[in-house]
C-alpha positions in Angstrom: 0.0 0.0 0.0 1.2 3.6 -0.6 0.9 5.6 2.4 1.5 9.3 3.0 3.2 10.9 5.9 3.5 14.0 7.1 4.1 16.4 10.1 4.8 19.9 11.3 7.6 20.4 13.7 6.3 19.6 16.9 5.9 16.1 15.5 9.1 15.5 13.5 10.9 12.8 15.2 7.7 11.0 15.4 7.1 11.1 11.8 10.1 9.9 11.2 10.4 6.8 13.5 6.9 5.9 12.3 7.6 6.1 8.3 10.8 3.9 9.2 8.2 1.1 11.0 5.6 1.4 8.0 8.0 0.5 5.3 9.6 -2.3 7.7 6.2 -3.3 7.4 6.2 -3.7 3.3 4.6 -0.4 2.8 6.0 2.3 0.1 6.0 5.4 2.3 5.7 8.9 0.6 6.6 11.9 3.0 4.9 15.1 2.3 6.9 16.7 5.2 8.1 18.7 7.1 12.0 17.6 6.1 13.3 19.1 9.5 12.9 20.8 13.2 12.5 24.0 11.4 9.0 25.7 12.0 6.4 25.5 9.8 2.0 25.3 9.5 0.4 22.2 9.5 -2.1 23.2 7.0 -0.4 23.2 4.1 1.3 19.3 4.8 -2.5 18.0 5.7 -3.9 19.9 2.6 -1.5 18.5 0.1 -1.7 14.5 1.9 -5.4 15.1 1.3 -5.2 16.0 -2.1 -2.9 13.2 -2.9 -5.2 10.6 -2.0 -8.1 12.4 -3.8 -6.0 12.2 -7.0 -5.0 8.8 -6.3 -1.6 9.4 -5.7 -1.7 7.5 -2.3 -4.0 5.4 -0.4 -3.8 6.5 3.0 -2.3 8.9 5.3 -0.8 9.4 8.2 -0.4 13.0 10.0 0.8 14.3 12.8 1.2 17.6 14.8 1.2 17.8 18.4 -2.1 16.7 19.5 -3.0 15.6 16.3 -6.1 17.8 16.3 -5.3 20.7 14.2 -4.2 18.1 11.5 -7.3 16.5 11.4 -9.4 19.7 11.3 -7.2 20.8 8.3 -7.4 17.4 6.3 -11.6 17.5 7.0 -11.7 20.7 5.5 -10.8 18.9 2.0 -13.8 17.7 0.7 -14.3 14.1 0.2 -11.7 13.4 3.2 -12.1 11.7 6.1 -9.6 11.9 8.6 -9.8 10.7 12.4 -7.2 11.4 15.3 -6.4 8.1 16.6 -4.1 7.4 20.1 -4.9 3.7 20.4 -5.4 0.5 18.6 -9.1 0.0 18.9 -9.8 3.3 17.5 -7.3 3.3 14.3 -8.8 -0.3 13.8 -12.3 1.2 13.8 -11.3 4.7 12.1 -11.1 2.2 8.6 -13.8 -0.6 9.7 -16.2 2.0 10.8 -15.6 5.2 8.9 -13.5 4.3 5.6 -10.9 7.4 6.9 -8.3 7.9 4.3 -6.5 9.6 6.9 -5.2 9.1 10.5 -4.0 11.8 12.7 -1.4 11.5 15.8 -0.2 13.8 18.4 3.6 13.9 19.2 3.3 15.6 22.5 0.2 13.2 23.4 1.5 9.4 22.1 5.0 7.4 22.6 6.9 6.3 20.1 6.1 2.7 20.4 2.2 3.6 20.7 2.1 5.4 17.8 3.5 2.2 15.6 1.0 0.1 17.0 -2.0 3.2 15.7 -0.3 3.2 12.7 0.1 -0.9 12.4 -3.5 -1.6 13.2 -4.8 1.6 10.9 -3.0 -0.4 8.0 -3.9 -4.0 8.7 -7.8 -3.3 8.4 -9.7 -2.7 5.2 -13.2 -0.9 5.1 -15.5 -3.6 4.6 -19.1 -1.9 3.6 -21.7 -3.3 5.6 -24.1 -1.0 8.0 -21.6 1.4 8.3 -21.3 2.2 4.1 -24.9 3.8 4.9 -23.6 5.7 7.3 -20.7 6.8 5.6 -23.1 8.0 2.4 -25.1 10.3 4.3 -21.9 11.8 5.5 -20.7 12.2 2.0 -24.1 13.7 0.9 -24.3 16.5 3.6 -21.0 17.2 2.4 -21.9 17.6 -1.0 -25.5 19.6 0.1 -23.2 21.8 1.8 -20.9 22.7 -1.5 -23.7 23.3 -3.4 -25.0 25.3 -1.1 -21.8 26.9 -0.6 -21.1 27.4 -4.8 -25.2 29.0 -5.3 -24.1 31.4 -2.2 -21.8 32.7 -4.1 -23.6 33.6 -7.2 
């Protein structure tokens, strides 16, 4: 599987250690960055993971920040993206059984090291089977699309 990474600098060193454990793994990891300590917005690295995986480019991503909150809000705000912050196994398992997320989202300053493979791990090992929670999942995607309609006719 192709999986993106990517991180501001609060969550670096996580990134790092993590993209090392997901291509021990067999997985070809892309990193969308950040490339250092240096300081930079989250935005723009959740923004261009999210596109990535709307073009194709990838099939799932991994993000972190430092709670792993403001990365999430950021790759929501892409439509067609679903992204869940995740700090334990049962709820990386369930952010791709129950929800199809493309996206996971860590905090560095709110998971170990060790922790945050296992998130990732799990995330990966699943696959979005359909079932009661496709239903779900629609009418998600349909008051997403009401809402950029309504959004576009606002505008004319």
């Amino acid at each position: 599987m192709r999986v993106a990474v990517g991180a501001d600098h609060n969550a670096f060193d996580l990134k790092e250690s993590v993209k090392a454990y997901i291509t021990s793994l067999g997985h070809e990891v892309v990193d969308y960055g950040c490339y250092s300590k240096d300081e930079i917005d989250y935005p723009g690295v959740a923004f261009k993971v999210a596109g990535e995986i709307n073009n194709g480019t990838v099939e799932r991503g991994i993000l972190f920040c430092g709670t792993g909150i403001g990365m999430a809000i950021a790759a929501n705000k892409v439509p067609g993206i679903r992204a869940a912050q995740c700090h334990d196994v049962y709820s990386a398992e369930r952010a791709q059984l129950s929800n199809n997320a493309q996206i996971i989202t860590m905090g560095a300053k709110v998971i170990g090291e060790e922790a945050a493979k296992k998130v990732a791990k799990a995330y990966l090992n699943v696959t979005f089977q359909g079932g009661n929670s496709a239903r779900k999942i629609d009418q998600i995607m349909e008051k997403e699309s009401e809402n950029l309609i309504q959004g576009a006719n606002a505008g004319c």
